[in-house]
C-alpha positions in Angstrom: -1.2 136.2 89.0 1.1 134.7 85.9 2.2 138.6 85.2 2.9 139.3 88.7 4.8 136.5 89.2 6.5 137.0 85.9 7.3 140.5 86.4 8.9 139.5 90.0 11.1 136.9 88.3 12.3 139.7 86.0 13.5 142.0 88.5 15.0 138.8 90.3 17.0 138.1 87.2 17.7 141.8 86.6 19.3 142.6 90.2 21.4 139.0 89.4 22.6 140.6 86.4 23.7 144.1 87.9 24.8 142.4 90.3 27.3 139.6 87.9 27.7 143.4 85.9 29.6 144.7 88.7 31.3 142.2 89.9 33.0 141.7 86.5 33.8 145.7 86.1 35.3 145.5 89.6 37.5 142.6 88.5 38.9 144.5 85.2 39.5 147.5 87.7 40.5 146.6 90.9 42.8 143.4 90.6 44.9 144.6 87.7 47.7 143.8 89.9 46.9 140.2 91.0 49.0 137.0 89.3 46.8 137.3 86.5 46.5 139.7 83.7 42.7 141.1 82.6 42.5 141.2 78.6 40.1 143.1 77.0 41.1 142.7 73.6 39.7 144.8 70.9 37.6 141.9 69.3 35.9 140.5 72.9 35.8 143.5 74.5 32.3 144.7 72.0 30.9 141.3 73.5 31.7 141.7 77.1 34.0 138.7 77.1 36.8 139.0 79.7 39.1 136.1 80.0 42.4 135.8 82.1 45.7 134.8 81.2 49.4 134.9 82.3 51.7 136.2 79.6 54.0 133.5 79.1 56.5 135.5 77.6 57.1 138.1 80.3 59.1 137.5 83.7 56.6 139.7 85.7 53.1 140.1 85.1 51.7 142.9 83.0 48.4 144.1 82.8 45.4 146.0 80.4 44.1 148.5 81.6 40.3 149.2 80.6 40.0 153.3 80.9 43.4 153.1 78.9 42.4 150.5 76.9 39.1 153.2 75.7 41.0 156.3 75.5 43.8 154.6 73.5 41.1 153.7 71.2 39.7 157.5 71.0 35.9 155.6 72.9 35.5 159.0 74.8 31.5 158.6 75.5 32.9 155.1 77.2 35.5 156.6 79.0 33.1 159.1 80.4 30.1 156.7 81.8 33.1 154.1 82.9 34.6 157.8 85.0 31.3 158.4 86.0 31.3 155.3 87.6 34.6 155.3 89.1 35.5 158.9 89.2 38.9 158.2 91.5 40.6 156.4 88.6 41.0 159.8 87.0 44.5 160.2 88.1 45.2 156.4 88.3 48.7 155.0 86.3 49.3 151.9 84.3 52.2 149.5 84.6 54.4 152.2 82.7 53.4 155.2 84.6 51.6 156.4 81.9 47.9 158.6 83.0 44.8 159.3 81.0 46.4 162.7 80.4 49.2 160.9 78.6 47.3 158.8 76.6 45.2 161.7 75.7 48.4 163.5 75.0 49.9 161.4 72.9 46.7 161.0 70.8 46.6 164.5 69.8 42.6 164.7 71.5 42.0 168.1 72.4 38.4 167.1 73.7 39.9 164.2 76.0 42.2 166.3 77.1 40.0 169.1 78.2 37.1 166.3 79.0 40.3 165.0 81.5 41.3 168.1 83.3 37.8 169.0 83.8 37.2 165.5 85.9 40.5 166.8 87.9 43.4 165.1 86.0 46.5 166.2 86.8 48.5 167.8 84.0 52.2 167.6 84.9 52.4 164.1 86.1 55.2 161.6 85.5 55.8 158.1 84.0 58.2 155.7 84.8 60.6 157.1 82.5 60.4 160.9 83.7 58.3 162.0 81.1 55.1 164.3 81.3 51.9 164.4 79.0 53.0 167.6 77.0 56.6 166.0 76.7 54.5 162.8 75.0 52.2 165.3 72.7 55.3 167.1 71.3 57.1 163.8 70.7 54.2 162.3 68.8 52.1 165.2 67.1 55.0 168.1 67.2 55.8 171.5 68.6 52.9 172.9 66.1 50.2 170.6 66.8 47.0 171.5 68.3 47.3 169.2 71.4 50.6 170.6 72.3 49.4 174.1 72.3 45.9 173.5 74.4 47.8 171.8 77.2 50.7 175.1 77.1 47.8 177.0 77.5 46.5 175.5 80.7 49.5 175.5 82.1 51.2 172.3 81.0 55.0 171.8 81.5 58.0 169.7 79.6 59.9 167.2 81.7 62.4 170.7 82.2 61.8 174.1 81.3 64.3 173.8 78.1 64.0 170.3 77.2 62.0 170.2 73.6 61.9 166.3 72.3 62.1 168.2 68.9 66.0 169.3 69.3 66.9 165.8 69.0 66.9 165.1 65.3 67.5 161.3 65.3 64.6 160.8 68.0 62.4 163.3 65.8 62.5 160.7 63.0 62.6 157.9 64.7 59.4 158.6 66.5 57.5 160.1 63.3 57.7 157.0 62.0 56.4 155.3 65.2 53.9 157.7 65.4 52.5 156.9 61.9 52.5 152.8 63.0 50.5 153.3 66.2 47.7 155.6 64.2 47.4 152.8 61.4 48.8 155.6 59.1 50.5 152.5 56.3 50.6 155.0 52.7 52.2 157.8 54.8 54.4 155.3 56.2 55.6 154.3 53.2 55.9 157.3 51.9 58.3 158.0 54.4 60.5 155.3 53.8 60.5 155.9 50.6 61.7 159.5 50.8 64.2 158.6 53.0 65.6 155.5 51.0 65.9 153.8 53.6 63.6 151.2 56.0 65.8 151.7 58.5 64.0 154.4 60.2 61.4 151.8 60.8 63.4 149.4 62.9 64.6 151.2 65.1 63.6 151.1 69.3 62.4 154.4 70.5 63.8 155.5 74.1 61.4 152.8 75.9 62.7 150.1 73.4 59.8 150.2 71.4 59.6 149.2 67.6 57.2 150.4 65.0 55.9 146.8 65.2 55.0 146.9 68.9 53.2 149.8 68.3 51.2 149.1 65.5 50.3 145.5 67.4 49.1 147.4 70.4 46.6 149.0 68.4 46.0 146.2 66.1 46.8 147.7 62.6 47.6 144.3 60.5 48.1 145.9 57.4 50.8 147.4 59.6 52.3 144.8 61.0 52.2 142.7 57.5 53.9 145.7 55.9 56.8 145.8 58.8 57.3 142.3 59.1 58.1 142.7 55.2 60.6 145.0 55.9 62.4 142.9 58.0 61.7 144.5 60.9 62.7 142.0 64.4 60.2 140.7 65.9 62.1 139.3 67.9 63.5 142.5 70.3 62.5 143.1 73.5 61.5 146.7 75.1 62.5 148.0 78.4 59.6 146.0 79.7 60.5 142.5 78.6 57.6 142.2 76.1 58.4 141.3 72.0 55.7 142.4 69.7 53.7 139.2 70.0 53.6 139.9 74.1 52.2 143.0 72.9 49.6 141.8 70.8 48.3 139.5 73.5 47.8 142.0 76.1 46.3 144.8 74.2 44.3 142.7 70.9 44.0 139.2 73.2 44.9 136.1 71.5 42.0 135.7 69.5 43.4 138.3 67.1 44.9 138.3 63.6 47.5 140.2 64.3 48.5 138.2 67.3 48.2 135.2 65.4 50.3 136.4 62.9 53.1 137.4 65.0 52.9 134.1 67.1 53.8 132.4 64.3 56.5 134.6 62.9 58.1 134.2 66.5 57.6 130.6 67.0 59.1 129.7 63.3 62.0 131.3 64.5 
């Protein structure tokens, strides 16, 4: 009798906790557009916390984006049972227009790439600012690179037949050196600056208005942002989208991180 009725409160509790399960995964995916912004931040995310916050910092509401959020950070075998699950968010965009395909193309993943268009992702689409996934591997892992020929050779376009990223030297440079902040990449980084003299090259807004400093908050590099921040890079400018680097760190890392805590207080001592 005690095991019977034990094993009956156990599947009572378990359906409760599906149940709970769901609702929560529903939340993250189906209200990103709602007053409030979901944060899955890269250190509560491993413990299932998801909290909701406004960014105080923005005019308009921005948002994180979980199947994003896990191919950003390369979680493919994530990305595939959260797809499994929700197979119509295959083609869906964040707040920038960006798609999986993008993020997968600017990563340089072959295998999320292919893992992509085999689910039905579409190759050529557009994000806010025009710009398609092959377009956002050659920017960020170059004409030669491995991602930029795999999606060539399943038929992938540029934004226009003749438009290369690569013939413009200024934004070549300027978004190697992004590039190298948003992979955590510090010793080639310096590296760079060094060869060039200059730390310039390192300040400098990409088309989107995007610093090194945003990028390497959105992925959470500290060592990063420290080195940066040392260089006198602003943390203080604004991209196209009204976020600083701190807004950045909040909505990608969540404001239980170092590195947004470190860039709070840079901006508040301002």
């Amino acid at each position: 009798m005690k095991s019977t009725l034990l094993f009956t409160l156990l599947q009572i509790f378990a359906t409760i906790a599906t149940t709970n399960a769901s609702s929560i995964m529903d939340a993250r995916l189906r209200t990103m557009k709602q007053p409030e912004m979901v944060v899955v931040g890269a250190e509560d995310y491993d413990s299932s916390v998801v909290s909701s916050t406004t960014n105080s910092t923005e005019e308009e509401t921005s948002y994180v984006y979980l199947p994003h959020q896990l191919a950003q950070a390369g979680r493919l075998d994530d990305l595939k049972d959260l797809l499994e699950s929700y197979p119509d968010l295959i083609n869906d965009v964040d707040n920038y227009g960006w798609s999986l395909m993008h993020e997968a193309s600017r990563s340089g993943s072959t295998e999320l790439a292919d893992y992509l268009i085999s689910k039905g992702a579409k190759l050529n689409p557009k994000s806010n600012e025009g710009h398609t996934p092959l377009f956002e591997a050659d920017r960020f892992n170059g004409p030669d690179s491995d991602i930029v020929k795999f999606l060539i050779s399943k038929g992938a376009q540029f934004d226009a037949p003749q438009q290369r990223l690569r013939g413009a030297q200024e934004e070549i440079t300027r978004n190697f050196a992004h590039s190298l902040a948003a992979n955590g990449r510090l010793e080639e980084l310096k590296e760079y600056v060094a060869k060039h003299g200059s730390s310039e090259l390192v300040k400098a807004p990409d088309s989107l208005g995007w610093t090194c400093l945003m990028e390497a908050a959105r992925f959470g590099h500290l060592d990063m942002v420290l080195y940066l921040l040392d260089q006198d890079v602003d943390a203080h400018l604004k991209n196209k989208g009204g976020q600083k680097a701190v807004d950045v760190a909040e909505q990608f890392q969540g404001k239980k991180s170092s590195v947004y805590r470190i860039l709070n207080g840079v901006t508040r001592s301002a």
